[in-house]
C-alpha positions in Angstrom: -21.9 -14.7 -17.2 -23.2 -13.0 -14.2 -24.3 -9.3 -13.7 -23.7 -7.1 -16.3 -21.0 -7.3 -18.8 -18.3 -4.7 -18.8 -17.2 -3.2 -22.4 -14.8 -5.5 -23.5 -17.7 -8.4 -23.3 -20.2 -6.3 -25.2 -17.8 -5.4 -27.7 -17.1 -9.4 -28.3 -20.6 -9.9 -28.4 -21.0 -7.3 -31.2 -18.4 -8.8 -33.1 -19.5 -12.1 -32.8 -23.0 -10.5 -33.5 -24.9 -11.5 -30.6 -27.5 -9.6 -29.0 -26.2 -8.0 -25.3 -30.3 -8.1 -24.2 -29.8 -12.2 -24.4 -26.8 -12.8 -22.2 -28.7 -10.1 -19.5 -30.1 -11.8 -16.9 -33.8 -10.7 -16.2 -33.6 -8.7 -13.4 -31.3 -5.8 -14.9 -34.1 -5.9 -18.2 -36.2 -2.3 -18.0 -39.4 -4.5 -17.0 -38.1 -5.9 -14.1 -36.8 -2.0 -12.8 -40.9 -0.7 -13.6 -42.5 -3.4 -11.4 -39.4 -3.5 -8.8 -40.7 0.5 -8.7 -43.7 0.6 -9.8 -45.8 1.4 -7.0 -45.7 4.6 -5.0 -42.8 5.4 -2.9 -43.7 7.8 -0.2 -40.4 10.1 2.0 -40.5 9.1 5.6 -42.3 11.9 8.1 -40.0 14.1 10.5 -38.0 12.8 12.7 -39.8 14.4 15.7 -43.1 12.2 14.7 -41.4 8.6 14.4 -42.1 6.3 17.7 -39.6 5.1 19.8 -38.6 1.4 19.8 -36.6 1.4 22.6 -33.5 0.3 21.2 -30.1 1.1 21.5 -29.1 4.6 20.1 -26.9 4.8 17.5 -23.6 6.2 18.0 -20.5 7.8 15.6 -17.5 5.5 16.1 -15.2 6.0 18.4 -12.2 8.3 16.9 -8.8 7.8 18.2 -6.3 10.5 17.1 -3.1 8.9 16.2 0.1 10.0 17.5 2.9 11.7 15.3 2.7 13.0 11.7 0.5 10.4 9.3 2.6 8.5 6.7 3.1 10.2 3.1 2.5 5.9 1.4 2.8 2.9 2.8 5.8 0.6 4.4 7.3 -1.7 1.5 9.1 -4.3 2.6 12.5 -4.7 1.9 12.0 -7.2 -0.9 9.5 -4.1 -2.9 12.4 -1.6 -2.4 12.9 -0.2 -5.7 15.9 2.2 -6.9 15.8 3.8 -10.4 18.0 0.9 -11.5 16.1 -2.0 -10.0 16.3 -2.6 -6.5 18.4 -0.9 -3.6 21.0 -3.0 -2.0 22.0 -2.5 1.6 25.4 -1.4 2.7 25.7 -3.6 5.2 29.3 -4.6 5.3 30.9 -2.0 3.6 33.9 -0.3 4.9 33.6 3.2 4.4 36.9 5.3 3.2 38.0 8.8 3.9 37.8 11.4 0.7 40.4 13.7 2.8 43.1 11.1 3.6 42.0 7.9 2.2 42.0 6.0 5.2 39.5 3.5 6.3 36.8 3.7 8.8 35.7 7.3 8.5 34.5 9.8 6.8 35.6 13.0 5.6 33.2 14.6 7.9 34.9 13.1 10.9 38.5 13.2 9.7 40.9 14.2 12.0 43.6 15.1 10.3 41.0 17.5 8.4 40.0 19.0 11.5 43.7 19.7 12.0 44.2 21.4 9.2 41.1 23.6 9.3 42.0 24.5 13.0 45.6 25.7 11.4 43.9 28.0 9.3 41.4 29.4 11.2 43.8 32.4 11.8 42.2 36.0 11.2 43.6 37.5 7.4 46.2 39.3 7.9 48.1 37.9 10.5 51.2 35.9 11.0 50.5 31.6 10.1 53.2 29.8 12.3 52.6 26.2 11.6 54.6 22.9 12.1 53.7 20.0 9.8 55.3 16.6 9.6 56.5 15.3 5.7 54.3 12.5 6.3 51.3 14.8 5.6 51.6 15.9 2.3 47.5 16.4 1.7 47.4 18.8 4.7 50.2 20.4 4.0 49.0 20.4 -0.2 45.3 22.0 1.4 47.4 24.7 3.7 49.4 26.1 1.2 46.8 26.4 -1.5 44.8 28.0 1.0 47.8 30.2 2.4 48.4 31.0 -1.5 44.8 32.1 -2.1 44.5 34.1 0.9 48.0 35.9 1.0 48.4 34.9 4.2 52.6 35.1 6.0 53.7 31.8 5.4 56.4 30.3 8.0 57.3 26.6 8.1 58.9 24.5 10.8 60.4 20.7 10.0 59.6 18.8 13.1 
């Protein structure tokens, strides 16, 4: 052993009933700390009285702000990415679908036919809704009458 021996250790060496005082090494025994400070130990005098050397003053380190806000934890690499389920998996490759129409390679948030049909109904309450849908839409057309329905809006359909 070297230096002095954490709890676990002294615990063993209770149980096996040996004493801690013999696996110490000599210099952490309580006569070796009386003559390491056992003469007199007198404070140092004012700064203004000391003599100068002539060597180099000492100076703080140099402090260079960093730019930007400072990181809330460290970078993990992508191999210490953790989900609550084990690790996250990329999406790389995935082709997204639309929740709107179902179609592939956009979003809802940048579906067309969904902008469509909100531009339709951006009418003010109250006034006459002309609109002219095609029978291949039948989700728009499902969204605007629903919505026509809830807001008791005039209703006119034209077959293109």
């Amino acid at each position: 052993m070297t230096g002095i021996p954490c709890s676990h250790a002294i615990s063993c060496l209770k149980h096996e009933r040996i004493r801690e005082n013999s696996v110490l090494p000599n210099c952490y025994s309580i006569d070796a700390f009386k003559n390491a400070y056992g003469c007199s130990i007198f404070p140092c005098s004012e700064k203004s009285s000391w003599e100068n050397v002539g060597g180099p003053e000492v100076q703080p380190p140099k402090y260079e702000k960093k730019v930007g806000r400072p990181p809330k934890a460290r970078r993990r690499a992508a191999h210490e990415v953790q989900g609550p389920n084990g690790p996250r998996l990329s999406k790389h490759g995935v082709i997204i679908h639309c929740s709107h129409c179902a179609q592939a390679g956009h979003n809802s948030a940048s579906c067309a036919k969904k902008r469509q049909a909100n531009q339709l109904l951006r009418k003010p309450k109250g006034q006459l809704l002309l609109l002219q849908l095609s029978q291949t839409n039948n989700q728009v057309m499902k969204k605007i009458l629903r919505y026509v329905h809830s807001h008791s809006h005039t209703f006119y359909m034209c077959k293109m």
